[in-house]
C-alpha positions in Angstrom: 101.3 139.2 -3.6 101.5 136.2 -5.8 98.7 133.4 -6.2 97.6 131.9 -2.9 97.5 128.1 -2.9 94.9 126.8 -0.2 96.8 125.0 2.6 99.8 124.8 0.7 102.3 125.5 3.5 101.7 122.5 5.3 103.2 120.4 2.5 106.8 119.9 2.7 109.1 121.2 0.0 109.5 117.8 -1.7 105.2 118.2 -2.0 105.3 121.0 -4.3 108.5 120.5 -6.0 107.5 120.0 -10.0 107.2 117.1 -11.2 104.4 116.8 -8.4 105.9 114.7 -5.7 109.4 113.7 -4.8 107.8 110.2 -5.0 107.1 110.4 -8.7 110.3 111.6 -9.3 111.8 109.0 -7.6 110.0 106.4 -9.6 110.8 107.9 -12.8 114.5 108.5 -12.0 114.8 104.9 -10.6 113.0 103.3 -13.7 115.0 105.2 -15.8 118.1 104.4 -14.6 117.1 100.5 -14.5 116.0 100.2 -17.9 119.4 101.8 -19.1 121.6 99.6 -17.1 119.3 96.0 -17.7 119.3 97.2 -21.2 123.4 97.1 -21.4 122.7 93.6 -19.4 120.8 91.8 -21.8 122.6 92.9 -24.8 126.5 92.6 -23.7 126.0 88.8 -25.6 124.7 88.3 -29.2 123.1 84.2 -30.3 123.5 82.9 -33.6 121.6 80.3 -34.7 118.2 81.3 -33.4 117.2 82.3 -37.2 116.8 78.1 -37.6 113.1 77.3 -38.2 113.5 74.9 -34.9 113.1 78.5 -33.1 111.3 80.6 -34.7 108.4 80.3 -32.5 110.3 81.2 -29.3 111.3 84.2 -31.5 107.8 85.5 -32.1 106.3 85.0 -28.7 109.4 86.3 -27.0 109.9 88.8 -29.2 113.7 88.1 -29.6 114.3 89.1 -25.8 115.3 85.6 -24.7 117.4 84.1 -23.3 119.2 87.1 -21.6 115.7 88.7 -19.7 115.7 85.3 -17.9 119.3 85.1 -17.2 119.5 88.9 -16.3 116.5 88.3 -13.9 116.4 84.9 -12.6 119.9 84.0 -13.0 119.4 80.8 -14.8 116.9 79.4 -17.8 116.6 76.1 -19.0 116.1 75.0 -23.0 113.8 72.3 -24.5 112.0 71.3 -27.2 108.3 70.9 -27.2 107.2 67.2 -27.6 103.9 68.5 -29.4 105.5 70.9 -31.9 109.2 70.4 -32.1 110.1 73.9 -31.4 112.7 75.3 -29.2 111.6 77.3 -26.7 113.7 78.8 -23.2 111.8 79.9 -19.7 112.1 80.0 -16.2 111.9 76.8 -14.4 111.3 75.5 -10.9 113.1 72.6 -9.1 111.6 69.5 -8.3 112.5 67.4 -5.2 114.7 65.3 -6.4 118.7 66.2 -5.4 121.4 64.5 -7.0 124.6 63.3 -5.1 126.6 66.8 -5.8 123.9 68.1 -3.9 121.6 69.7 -7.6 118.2 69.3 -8.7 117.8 66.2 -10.5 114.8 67.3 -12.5 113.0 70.3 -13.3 109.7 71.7 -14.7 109.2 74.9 -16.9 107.0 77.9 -15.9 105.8 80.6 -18.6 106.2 84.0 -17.6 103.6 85.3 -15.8 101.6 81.6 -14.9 100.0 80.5 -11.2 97.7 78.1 -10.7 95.1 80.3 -11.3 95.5 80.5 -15.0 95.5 76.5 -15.5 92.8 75.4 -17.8 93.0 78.8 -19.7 95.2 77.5 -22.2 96.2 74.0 -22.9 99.3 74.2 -24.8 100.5 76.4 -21.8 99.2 73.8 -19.5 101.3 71.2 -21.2 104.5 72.7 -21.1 104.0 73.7 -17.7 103.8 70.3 -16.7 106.5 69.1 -19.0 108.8 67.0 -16.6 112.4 68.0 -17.7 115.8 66.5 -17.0 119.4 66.6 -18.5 118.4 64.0 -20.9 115.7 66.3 -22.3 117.0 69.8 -21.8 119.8 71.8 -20.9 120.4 74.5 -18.1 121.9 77.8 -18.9 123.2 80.1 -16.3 124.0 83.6 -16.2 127.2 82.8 -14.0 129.0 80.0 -12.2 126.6 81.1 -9.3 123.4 80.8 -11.8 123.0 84.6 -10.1 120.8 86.9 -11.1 122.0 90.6 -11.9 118.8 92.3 -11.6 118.9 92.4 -7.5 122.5 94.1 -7.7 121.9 97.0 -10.9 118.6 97.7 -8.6 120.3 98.2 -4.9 123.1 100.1 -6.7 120.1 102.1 -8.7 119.1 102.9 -5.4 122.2 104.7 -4.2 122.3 107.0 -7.9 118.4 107.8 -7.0 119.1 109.1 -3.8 122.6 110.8 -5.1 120.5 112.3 -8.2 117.6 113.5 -5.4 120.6 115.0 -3.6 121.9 117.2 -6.1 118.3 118.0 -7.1 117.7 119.3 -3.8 120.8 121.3 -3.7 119.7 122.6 -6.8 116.8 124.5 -5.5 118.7 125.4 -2.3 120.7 126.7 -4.9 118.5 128.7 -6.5 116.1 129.9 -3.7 117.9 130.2 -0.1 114.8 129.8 2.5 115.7 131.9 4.7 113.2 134.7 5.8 112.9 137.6 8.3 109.1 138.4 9.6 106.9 139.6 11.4 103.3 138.5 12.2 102.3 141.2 9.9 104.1 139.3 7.3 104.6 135.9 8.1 101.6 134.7 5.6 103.3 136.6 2.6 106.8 134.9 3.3 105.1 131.5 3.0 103.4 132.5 -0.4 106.4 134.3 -1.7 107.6 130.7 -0.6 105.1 128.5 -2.5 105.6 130.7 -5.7 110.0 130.0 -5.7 108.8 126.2 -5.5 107.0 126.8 -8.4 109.6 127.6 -10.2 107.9 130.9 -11.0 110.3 133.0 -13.2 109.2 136.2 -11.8 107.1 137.0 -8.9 105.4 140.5 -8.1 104.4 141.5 -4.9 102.9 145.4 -3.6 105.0 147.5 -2.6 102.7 149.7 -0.8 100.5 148.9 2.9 101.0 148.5 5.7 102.8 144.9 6.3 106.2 145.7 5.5 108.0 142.9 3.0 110.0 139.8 4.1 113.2 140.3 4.3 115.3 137.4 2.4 118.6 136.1 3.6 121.1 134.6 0.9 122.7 131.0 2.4 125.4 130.9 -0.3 124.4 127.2 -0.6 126.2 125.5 -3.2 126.4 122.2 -4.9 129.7 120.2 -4.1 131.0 119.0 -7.3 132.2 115.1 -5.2 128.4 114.3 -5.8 128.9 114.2 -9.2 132.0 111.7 -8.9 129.9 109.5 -6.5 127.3 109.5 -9.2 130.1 108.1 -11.4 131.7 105.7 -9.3 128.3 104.0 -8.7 127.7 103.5 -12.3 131.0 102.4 -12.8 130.7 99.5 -10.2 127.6 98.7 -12.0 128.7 98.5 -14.9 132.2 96.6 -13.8 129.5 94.0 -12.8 128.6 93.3 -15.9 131.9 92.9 -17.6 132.0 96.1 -19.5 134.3 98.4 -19.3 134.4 101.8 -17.6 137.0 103.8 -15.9 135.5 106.5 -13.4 136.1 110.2 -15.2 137.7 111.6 -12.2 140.8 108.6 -12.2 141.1 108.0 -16.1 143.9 110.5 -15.9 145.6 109.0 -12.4 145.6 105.6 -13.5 149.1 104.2 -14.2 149.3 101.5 -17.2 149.9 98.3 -14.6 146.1 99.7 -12.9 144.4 100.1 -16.4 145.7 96.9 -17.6 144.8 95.2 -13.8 141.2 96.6 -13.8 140.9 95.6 -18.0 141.6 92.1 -16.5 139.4 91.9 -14.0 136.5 93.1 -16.1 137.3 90.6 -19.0 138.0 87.6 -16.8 133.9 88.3 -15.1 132.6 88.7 -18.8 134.4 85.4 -19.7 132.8 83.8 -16.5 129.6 84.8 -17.8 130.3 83.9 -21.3 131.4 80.4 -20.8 128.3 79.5 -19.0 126.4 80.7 -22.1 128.8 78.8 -24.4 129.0 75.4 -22.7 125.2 75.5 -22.7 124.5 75.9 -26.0 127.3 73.1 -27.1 124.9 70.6 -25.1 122.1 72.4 -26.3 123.3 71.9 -30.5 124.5 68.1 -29.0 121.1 67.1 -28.1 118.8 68.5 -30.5 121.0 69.1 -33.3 121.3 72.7 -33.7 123.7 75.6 -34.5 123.6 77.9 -31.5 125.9 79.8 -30.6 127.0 82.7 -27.9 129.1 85.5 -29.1 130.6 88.4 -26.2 129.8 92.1 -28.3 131.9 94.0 -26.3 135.2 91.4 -27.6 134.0 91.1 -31.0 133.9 95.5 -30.9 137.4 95.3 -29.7 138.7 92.7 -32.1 137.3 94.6 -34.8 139.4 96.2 -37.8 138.2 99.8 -36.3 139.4 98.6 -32.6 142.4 97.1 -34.3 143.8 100.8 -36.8 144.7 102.5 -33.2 146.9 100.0 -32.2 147.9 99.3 -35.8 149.9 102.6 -35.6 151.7 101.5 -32.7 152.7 98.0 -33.9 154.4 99.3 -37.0 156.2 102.0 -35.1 157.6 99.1 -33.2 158.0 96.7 -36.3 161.2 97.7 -37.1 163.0 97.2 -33.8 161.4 93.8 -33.3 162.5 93.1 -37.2 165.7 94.3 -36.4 166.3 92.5 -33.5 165.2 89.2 -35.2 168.2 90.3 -37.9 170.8 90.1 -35.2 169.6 87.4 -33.2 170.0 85.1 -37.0 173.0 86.5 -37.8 174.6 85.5 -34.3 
């Protein structure tokens, strides 16, 4: 009979599924998953400009990851320049009390990533800008959205739903492969459960004696198989995801239902929310380059890859298939 594990059967199958625990495999699936999608978040928009020498400390202690890791987690971020030094810098920030009459803060103070009062005295250049009062005379707010929302709480709920689809069809999976179901006898009942531990294993072949007095388990096929609508769940979630964002994505199973007047209404949709989001970005840095002088500047990358020469020789073909006629209807409309 194959190796005895002590105590083994009174772990559940998730227990002794490889990896070890359905709770690291959870983790790793969900982590996974949320670095791909926050990394599409916080490089849909490009920033030119922040080569100046005004930022070049923000660029080496953020390691080029600002402004969008703000904006993707806390929704909102707010810019200023550093009385002491003159450099640019972009963090978090916190309200203070003050409300103006259309009901927003009226001032605001910065906070470095990571800081509590515990840390004060540690540093005093971090000290300083934390207690930096700021106000729109001084800075400028940048917002992710019109609702200064972040994106990070919606990729992780939906994150959620693909972990527990992906646990699904990983379940299925070893149904799949391995059908519990068993036929014993008290003679026989311990050597089911090993011959059950070893399948969870993964074991490629397992050997068992023929010979004794205990009879073997009988095994009963349950035909279990993995319906193939998980998969389109799967890619419906990530499509709402990314949708979200503004970048575009057609689920697999309807790219070849969709009639032009859908393609064209859903290509809409998704540029008008990655327009919302750019236009906060781009109104921020024109107040931004007004009060301190710069050049910044917030370019979409998904509309400058589409307005690019390579985007541009598909539908090239097209045009000048349909040149003529509009040419030739030009003719006739001069001539009358």
């Amino acid at each position: 009979m194959s190796q005895k594990i002590n105590k083994s059967w009174e772990k559940t199958r998730v227990d002794v599924h490889s990896p070890t625990g359905v709770a690291d495999l959870r983790r790793n699936v969900k982590w996974g998953l949320m670095r791909k999608y926050m990394g599409i978040a916080e490089t849909m928009f490009r920033y030119e400009g922040l080569d100046a020498p005004a930022f070049e400390d923000m660029g080496i202690m953020s390691r080029d990851q600002v402004p969008e890791k703000f904006l993707m987690r806390n929704g909102t971020c707010v810019w200023f320049q550093d009385p002491a030094t003159g450099q640019m810098h972009c963090l978090p920030y916190v309200a203070d009390t003050g409300i103006n009459m259309y009901g927003n803060p009226s001032g605001w103070y910065p906070v470095p990533v990571g800081w509590d009062d515990t840390q004060r005295g540690r540093n005093p250049a971090i000290d300083r800008i934390r207690d930096t009062r700021l106000d729109a005379t001084n800075s400028v707010l940048m917002n992710n959205d019109i609702f200064a929302g972040n994106d990070y709480a919606y990729i992780e709920s939906m994150v959620n739903e693909l972990v527990d689809n992906t646990l699904t069809m990983n379940q299925l999976q070893l149904i799949a492969k391995a059908p519990f179901v068993f036929n014993v006898t008290e003679d026989n009942l311990l050597s089911a459960k090993n011959f059950f531990l070893a399948m969870c294993e993964d074991r490629p072949a397992i050997f068992v004696n023929s010979f004794g007095d205990k009879p073997q388990p009988v095994l009963e096929s349950t035909q279990m198989k993995i319906d193939p609508a998980l998969f389109e769940i799967f890619d419906r979630f990530e499509c709402q995801i990314l949708e979200y964002l503004g970048f575009p994505c057609v689920p697999i199973t309807k790219r070849a239902q969709q009639s032009v007047s859908e393609v064209q209404s859903n290509d809409a949709k998704i540029y008008m929310r990655r327009q919302e989001k750019l236009k906060q970005r781009a109104n921020a840095c024109d107040r931004i380059n007004a009060m301190f002088g710069t050049s910044l500047r917030c370019v979409s990358v998904i509309d400058e890859d589409l307005a690019s020469p390579e985007a541009d020789s598909e539908g090239g073909e097209n045009a000048e298939n349909g040149g003529d006629d509009d040419a030739q209807s030009g003719g006739h409309g001069s001539d009358s």
